[in-house]
C-alpha positions in Angstrom: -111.5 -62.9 71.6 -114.1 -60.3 72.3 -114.4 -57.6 70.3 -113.0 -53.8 70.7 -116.2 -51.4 71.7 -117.2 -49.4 69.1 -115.9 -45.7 69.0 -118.3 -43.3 69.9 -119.0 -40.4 67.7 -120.2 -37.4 70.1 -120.3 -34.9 67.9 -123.9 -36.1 66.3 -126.1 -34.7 69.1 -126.4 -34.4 72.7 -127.9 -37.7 72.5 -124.9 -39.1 71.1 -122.6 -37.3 73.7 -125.0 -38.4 76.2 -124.5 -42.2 75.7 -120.4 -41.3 75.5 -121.1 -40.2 79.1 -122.7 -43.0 80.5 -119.9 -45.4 78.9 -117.3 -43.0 80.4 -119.0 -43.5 83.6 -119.6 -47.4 83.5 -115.9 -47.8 83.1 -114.7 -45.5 85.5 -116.9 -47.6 88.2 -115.4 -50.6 86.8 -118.9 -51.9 85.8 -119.9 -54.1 82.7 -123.1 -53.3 81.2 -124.9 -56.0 82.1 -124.0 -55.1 86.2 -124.9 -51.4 85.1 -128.2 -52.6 83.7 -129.0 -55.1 86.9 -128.8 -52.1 89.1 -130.9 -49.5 86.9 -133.7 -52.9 86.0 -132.5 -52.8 82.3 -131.2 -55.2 80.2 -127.2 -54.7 79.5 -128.2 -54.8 75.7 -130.2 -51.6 76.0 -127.7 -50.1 78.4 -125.2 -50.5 75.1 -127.3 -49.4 72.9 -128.3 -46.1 74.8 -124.1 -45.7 75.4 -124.6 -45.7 71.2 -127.2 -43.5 70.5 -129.5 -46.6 69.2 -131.9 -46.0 71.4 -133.2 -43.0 73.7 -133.5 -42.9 77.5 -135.8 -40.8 79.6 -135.8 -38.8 82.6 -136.4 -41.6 85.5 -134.2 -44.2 84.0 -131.3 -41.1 83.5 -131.6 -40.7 87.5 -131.5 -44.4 88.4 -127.9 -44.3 85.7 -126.9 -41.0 87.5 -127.2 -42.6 91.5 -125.9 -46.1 90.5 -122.9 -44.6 88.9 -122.7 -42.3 91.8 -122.5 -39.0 89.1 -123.4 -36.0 91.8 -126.0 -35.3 88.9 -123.4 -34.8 85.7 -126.3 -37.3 83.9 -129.1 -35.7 84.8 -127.7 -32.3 84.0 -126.8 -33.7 80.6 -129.8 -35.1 80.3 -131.9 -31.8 80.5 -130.1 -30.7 77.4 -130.7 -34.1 74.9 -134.6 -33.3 75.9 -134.3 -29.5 74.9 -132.4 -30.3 71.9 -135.6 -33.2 71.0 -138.1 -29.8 71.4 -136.3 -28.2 68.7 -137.9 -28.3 65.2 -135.2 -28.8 62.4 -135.5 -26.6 59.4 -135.4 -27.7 56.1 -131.2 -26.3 55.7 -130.8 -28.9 58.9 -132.8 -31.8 57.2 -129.3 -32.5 55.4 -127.0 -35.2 56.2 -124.7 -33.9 58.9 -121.0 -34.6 58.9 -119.1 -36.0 61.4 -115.7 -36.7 62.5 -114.2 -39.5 61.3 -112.0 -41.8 63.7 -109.2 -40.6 61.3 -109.2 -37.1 61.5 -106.9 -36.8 58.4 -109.1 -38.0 56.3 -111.6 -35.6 56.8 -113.8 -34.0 53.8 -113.3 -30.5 53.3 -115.4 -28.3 54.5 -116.3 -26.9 58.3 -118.3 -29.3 60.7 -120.3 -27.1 62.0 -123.4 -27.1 64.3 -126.1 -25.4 63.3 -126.8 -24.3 67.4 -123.0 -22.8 68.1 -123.2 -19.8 70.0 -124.5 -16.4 67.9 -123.8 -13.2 68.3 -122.6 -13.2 72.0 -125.8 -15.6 72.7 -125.6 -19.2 73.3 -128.4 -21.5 71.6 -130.5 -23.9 73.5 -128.6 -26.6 72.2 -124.8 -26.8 73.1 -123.8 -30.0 71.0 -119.9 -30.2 69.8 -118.6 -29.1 66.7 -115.1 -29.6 65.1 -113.6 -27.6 61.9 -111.8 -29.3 59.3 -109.1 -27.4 58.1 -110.4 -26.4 54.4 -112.8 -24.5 56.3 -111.3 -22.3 58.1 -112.4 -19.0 56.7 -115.5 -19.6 57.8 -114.4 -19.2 61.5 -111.9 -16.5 60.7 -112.2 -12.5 61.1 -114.4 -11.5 58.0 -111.8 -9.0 57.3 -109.1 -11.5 57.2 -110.8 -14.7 55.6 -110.2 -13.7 51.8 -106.8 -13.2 52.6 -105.8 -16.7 54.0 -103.6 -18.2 51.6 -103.5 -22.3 51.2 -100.6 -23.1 53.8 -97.5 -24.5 52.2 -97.0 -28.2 54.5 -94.7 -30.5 54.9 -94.8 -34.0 52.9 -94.7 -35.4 56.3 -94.8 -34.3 59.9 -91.4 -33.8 61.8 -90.7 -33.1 65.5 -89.8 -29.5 64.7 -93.4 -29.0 63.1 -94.7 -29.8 66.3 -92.7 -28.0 68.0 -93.5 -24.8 66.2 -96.9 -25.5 66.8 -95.8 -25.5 70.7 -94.3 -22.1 70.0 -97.0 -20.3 68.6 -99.3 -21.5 71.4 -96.9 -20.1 73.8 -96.9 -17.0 72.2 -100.3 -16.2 71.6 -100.8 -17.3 75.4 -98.6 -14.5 76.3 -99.9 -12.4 74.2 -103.6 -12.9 75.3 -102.6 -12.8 78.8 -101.2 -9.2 78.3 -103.2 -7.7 76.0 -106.6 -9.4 75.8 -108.2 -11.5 72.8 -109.6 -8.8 70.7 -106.1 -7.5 69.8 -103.0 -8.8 68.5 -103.9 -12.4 69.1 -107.0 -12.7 67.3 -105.2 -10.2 64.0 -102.8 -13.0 63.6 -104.3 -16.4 65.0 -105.8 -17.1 61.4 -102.6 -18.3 59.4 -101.1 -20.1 62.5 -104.0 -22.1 63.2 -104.7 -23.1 59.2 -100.6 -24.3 59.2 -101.4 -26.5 62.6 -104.4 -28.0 61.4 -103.3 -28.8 57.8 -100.5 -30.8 59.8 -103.2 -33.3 60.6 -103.9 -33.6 56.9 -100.5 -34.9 55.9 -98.8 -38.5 56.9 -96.8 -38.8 60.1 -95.4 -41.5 61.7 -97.1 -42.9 64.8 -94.7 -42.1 67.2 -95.7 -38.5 67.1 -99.6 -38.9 66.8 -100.3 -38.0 70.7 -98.0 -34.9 70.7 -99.2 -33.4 67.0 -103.2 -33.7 68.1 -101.8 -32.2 71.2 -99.8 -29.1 70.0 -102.8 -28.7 67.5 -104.9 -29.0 70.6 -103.6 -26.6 72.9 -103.6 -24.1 69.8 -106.8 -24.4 69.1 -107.7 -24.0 72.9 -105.3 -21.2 73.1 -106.8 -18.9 70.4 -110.8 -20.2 71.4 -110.0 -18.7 74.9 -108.9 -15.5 73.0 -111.8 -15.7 71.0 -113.9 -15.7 74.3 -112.3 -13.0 75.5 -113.2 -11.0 72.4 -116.9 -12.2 73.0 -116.3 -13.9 69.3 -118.3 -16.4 70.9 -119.4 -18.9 67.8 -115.5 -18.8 67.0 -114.3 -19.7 70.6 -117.0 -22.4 70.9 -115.9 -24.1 67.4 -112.3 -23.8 68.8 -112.6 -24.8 71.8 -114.9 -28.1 71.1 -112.0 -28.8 68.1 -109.6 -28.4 71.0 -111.5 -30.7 73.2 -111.2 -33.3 70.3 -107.6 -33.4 69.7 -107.5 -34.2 73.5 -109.5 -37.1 73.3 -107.7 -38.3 69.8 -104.2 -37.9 71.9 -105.9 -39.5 74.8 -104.6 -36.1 76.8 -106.7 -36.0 79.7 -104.3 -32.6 81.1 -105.2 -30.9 78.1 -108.8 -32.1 77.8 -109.4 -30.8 81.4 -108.3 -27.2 79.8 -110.4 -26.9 77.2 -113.4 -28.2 79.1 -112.6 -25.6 81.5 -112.7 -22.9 78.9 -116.1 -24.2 77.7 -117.7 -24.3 80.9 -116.6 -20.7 81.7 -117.8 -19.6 78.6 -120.9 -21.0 78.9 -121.7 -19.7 82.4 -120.4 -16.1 81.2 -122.9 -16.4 78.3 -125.8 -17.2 80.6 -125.9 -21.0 80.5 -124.5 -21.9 84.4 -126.3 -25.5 84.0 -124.6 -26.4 80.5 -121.1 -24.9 82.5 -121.8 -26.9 85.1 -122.1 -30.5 83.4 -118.8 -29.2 81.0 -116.9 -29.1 84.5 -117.9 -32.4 85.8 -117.0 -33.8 82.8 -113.9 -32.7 83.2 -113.9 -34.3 86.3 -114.9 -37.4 85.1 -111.1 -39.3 86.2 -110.0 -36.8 88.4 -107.5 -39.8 89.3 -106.0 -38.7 86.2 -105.3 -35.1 86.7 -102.9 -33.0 88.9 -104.0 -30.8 91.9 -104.2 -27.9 90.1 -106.0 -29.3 86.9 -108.5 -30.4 89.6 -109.1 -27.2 91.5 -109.4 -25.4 88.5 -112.6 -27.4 87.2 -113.8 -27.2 90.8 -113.4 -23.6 90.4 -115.9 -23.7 87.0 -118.3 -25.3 89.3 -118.4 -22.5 91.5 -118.6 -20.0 88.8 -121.8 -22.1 87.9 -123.4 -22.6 91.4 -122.7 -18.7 92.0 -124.9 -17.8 88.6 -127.5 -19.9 89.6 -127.8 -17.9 93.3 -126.9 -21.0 94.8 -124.1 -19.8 97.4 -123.8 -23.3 100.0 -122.8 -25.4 96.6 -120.4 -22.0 95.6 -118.6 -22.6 99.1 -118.4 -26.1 98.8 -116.8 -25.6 95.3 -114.4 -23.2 97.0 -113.7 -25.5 99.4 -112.9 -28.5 97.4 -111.1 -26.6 95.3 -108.8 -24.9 98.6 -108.6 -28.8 99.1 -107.2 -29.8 96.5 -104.8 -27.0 95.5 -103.4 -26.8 98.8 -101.9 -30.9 97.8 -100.5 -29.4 94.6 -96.4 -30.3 94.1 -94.2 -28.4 92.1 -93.4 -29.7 88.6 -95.8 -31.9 88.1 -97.7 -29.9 85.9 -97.7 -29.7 82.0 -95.6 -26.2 81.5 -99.1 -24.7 80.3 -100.5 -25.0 83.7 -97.6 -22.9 85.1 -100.2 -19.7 85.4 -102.1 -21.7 87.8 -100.4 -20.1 90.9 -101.7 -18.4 94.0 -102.9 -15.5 92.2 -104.8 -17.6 90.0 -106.4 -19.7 92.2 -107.5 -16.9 94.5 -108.9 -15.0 91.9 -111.1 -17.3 90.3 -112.3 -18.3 93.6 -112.9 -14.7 94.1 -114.6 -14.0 90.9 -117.3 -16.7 92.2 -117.7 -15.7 95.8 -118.2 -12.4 94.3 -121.7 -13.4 92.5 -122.9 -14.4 95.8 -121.1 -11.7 98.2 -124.2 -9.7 98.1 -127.0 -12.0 98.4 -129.2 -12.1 101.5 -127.2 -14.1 104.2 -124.0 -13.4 102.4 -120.9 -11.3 103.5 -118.6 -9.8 100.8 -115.6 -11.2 103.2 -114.4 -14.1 100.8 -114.5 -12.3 97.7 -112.5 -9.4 99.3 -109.8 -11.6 100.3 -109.7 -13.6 97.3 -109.6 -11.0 95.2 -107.0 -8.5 96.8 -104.7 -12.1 97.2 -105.3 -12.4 93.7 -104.3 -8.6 92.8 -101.2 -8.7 95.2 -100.0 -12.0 93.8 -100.1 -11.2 89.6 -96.8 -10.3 88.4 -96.8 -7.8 85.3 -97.1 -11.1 83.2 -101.0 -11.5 83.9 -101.9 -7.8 83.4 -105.3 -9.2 82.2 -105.9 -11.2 85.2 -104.8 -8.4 88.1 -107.2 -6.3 86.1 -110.4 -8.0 86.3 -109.8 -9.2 89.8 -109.1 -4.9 90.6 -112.1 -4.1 88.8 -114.2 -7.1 90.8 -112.8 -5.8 93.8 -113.8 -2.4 93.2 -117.3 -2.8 92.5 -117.7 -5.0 95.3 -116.6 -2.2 97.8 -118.4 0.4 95.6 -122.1 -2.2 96.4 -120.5 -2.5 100.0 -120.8 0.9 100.7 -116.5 2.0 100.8 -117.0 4.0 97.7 -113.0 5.9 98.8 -111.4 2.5 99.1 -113.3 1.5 95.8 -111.9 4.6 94.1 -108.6 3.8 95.0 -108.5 0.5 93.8 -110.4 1.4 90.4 -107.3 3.5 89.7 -104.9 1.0 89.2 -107.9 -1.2 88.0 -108.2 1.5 84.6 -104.8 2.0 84.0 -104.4 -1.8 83.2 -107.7 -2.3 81.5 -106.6 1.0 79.4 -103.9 -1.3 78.1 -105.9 -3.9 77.4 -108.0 -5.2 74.0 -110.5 -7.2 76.4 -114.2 -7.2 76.0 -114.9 -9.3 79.3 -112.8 -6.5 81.0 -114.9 -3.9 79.6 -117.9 -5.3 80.7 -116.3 -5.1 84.1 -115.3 -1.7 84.0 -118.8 -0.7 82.9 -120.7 -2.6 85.9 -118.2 -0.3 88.4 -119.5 2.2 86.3 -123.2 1.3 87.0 -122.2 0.4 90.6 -120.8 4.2 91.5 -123.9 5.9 90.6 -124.8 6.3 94.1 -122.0 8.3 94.7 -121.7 9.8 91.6 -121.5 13.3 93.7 -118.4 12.5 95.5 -115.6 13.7 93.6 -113.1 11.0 93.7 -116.4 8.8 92.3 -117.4 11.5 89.7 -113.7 11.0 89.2 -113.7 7.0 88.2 -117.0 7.8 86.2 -115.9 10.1 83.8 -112.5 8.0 83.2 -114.6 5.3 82.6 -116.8 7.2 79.9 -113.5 9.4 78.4 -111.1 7.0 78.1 -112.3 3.3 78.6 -115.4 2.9 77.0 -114.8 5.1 73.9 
């Protein structure tokens, strides 16, 4: 009887999640590694030991994996980022033995995984290698004015449905939460004790029968409050959560809720200035789109765009669009996991938006698309996504402020700042200050002068 491949440890180095990649690939085209290695010239021994991390590839033999696997560049993109990770020079604190997941998470030592290259304040390192938190460490992820305070939380002897199910619950309500007040308010006062609770439930026995649905309510926490923590530009925290998040998926083998989190890491990362690192997160995501619904799908498409638009590339940003458009327009009611439910019309329009918008401007461009998008998108968000109708208003505004409508603009920004005035949400005030930057042309027209001295009085203070 053959023997069962050996589980892949990603979390070691890019290198590491590099060879995951190119095993992830070889199945999904139904290819051994010997036929892999007759098409790239290699030997299928040193195709298995790359897939491990044994030994290192290069540049040319990357390309000749990424066309006979037929990646649309995901290898090569990945690829870029094992070599800049090689050009780093470890210091004598990194010299140490790291720690890695084990295959059991439950037996894991105490102590916080961490990688030394998670994102810094509100920058993102060169290296973007996964990282995981054990659940003895997390104050060192929590609010520095909260950490002292988290006591031990009192567990179960064993895990029962209604654990799980609490787990569920909290998720559900921070979601809401975030979605109408932004991450840098209640959710991430209160995310501390609720996420220690769900992650010492991994610690204790459970039967086997409810190992896929614990890794996943932990999961989607984890993902929830990370997606906060972006949102608060606490940007080390939402990268630690949402790598942890991306891990429960795999251990669940939940490929709806893996496609989440690697959505939420490829947005951060293009928001943070890395559009090539959000870019290969996406088509990872994308890996067995066979696997996901219509809506899981257009929403990584959509993360491509995002990328494509920060890079200035606006043909791949309307392809993007396109295949996402695709896609959604397939999408069936109910077959979605009930977190997906705020993928609707509004949704999809305005994240389309928000990436037609980074190229509306450019030479050759028209702002057409993104006004569409994003005024469906407004129209569309019920008082449930407050958040979301905000930044698309805001977008919207300062695209008509650039286009030259500076009285539509003002109109718009209205509404825009009375929802963003509600809101505890540092991307949204980021927003609000480029309309700011983008009205000083007109800064002598009163309804203008108007918006700018709201913004300064009453948003930004």
């Amino acid at each position: 009887m053959p023997q069962r491949p050996k589980p892949l440890d990603d979390t070691v180095s890019t290198r590491a999640w590099f060879g995951l990649e190119v095993r992830n690939w070889r199945r999904v085209r139904r290819l051994s590694s010997a036929a892999l290695g007759a098409k790239v010239n290699v030997s299928g021994t040193l195709v298995e030991r790359i897939e491990k991390g044994e030994r290192s590839c290069n540049e040319r033999l990357t390309a000749r994996f990424d066309e006979a696997l037929d990646a649309g560049g995901a290898l090569n993109r990945l690829w870029r980022r094992v070599e800049e990770e090689a050009t780093v020079v470890p210091s004598d604190a990194d010299k140490t033995s790291a720690q890695t997941a084990p295959d059991g998470f439950r037996a894991a030592p105490a102590g916080m995984l961490v990688d030394e290259t998670t994102y810094s304040d509100g920058r993102p390192s060169d290296v973007n290698r996964r990282s995981f938190v054990a659940v003895s460490g997390l104050a060192a992820i929590a609010p520095g004015s909260v950490a002292g305070l988290v006591a031990e939380p009192s567990l179960p002897k064993s895990v029962r449905p209604s654990d799980i199910a609490q787990v569920g619950a909290a998720a559900d309500t921070l979601a809401g939460w975030d979605n109408l007040f932004g991450g840098a308010g209640i959710v991430r006062s209160t995310w501390t004790g609720q996420l220690a609770w769900a992650k010492g439930l991994l610690n204790v026995p459970y039967p086997p029968s409810l190992e896929a649905s614990l890794f996943t309510a932990v999961g989607r926490l984890a993902v929830v409050i990370g997606a906060s923590a972006f949102d608060a530009y606490a940007h080390k925290e939402a990268e630690q959560l949402l790598n942890f998040g991306t891990w429960c998926a795999e251990q669940a083998n939940n490929w709806h809720l893996r496609a989440t989190a690697l959505n939420w890491r490829a947005r951060q990362a293009v928001w943070c200035g890395h559009p090539d690192v959000g870019l290969t997160l996406a088509d990872n995501g994308l890996v067995r789109s066979d696997r996901l619904t219509p809506r899981e799908q257009a929403m990584l498409h959509n993360a491509r765009a995002r990328a494509w638009a920060r890079m200035g590339r606006p043909q791949e940003t309307l392809t993007a669009i396109g295949q996402s458009d695709d896609i959604f327009s397939t999408a069936q009611k109910g077959e979605d996991v009930p977190w997906m439910a705020y993928y609707d019309d509004a949704q999809h329009h305005g994240d389309t938006g928000h990436a037609a918008f980074d190229i509306a401007l450019l030479p050759g461009q028209s702002p057409t698309t993104a006004r569409t998008r994003l005024q469906r998108a407004i129209d569309g968000h019920t008082g449930a996504y407050v958040r979301s109708r905000a930044l698309s208003g805001t977008k919207l505004a300062t695209l008509l402020m650039l286009a030259g409508e500076p009285q539509e603009a003002a109109v718009i920004a209205s509404r825009a700042l009375d929802e963003v005035g509600k809101l505890q949400s540092k991307r949204a005030l980021t927003d609000v200050r480029d309309l700011a930057k983008a009205g000083a042309r007109y800064a002598r027209r009163p309804d203008v002068a108007g918006m700018r001295a709201r913004i300064r009085s009453t948003v930004l203070v």
